[in-house]
DRENDO-1510 file (C-alpha; in Angstrom, 1 decimal, always signed):
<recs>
REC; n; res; u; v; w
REC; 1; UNK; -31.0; -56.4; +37.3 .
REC; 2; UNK; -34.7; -55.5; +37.0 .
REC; 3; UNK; -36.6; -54.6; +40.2 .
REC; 4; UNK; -40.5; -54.5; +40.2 .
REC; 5; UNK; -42.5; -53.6; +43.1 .
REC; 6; UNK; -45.3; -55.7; +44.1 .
REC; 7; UNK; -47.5; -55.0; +47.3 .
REC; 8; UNK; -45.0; -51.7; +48.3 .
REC; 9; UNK; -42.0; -54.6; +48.0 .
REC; 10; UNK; -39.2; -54.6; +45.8 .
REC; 11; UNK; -37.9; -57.5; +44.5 .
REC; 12; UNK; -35.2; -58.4; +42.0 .
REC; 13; UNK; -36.5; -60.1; +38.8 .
REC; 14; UNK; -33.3; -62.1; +38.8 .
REC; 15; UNK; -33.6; -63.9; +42.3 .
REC; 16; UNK; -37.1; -65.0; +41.3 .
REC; 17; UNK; -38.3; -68.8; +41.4 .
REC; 18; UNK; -38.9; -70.1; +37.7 .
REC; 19; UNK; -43.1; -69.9; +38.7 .
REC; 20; UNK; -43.0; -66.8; +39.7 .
REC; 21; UNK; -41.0; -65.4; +36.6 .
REC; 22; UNK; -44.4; -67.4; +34.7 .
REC; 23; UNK; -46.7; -65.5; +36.4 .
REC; 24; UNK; -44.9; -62.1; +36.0 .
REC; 25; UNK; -44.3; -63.1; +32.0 .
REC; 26; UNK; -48.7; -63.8; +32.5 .
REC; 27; UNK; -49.2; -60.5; +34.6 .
REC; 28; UNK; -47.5; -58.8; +32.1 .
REC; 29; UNK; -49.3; -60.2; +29.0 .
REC; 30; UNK; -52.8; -59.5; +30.8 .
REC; 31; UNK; -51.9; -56.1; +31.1 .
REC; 32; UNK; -50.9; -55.5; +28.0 .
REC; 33; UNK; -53.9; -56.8; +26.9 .
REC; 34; UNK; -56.0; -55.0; +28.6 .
REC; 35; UNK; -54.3; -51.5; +27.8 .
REC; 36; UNK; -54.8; -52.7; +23.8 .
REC; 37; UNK; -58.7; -53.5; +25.0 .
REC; 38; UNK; -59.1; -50.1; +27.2 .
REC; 39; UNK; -57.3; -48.1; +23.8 .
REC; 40; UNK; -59.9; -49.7; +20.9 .
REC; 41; UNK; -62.8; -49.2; +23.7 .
REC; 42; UNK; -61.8; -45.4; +23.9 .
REC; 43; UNK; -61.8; -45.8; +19.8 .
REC; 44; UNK; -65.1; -47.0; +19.6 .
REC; 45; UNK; -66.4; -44.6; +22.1 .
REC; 46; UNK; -65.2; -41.7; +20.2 .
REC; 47; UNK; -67.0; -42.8; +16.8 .
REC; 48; UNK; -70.1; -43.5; +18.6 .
REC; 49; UNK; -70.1; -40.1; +19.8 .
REC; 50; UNK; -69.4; -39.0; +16.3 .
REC; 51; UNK; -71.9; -41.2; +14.8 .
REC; 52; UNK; -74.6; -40.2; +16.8 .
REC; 53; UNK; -73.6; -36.6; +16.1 .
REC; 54; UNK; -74.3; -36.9; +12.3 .
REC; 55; UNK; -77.2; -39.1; +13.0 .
REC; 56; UNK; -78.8; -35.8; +14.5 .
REC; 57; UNK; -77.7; -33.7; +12.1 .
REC; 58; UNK; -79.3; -36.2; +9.5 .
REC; 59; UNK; -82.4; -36.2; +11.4 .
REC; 60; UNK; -82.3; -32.5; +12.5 .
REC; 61; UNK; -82.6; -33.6; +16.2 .
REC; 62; UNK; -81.0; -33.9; +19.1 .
REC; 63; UNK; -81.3; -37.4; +20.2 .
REC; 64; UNK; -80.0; -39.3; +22.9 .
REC; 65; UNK; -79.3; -42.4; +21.8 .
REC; 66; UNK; -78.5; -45.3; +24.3 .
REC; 67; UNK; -78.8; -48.5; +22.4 .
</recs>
């Protein structure tokens, strides 16, 4: 028995209609998906930062760069 709370309700993952097990299965995926998305986005931040870092050094700056 697997209970998951939706909208401060619990309900029993068993006793749920064939549709709504879809949509939790969906729900579920999405989620994951987006934690993958939110994990490479915090990648890519970080080696922006660190690329614009040696790009001042190369340059012997300190520029802002927003592109």
């Amino acid at each position: 028995m697997t209970i998951i709370k939706i909208d401060d309700k619990d309900y029993d993952t068993e006793t749920l209609s064939d549709e709504a097990k879809a949509q939790l299965q969906s729900l579920q995926f999405v989620d994951q998906e987006l934690a993958k998305l939110q994990a490479q986005a915090a990648v890519l931040q970080t080696a922006r930062i660190a690329y614009t870092k040696a790009l001042n050094d190369a340059l012997g700056t300190e520029l802002v760069f927003n592109g």
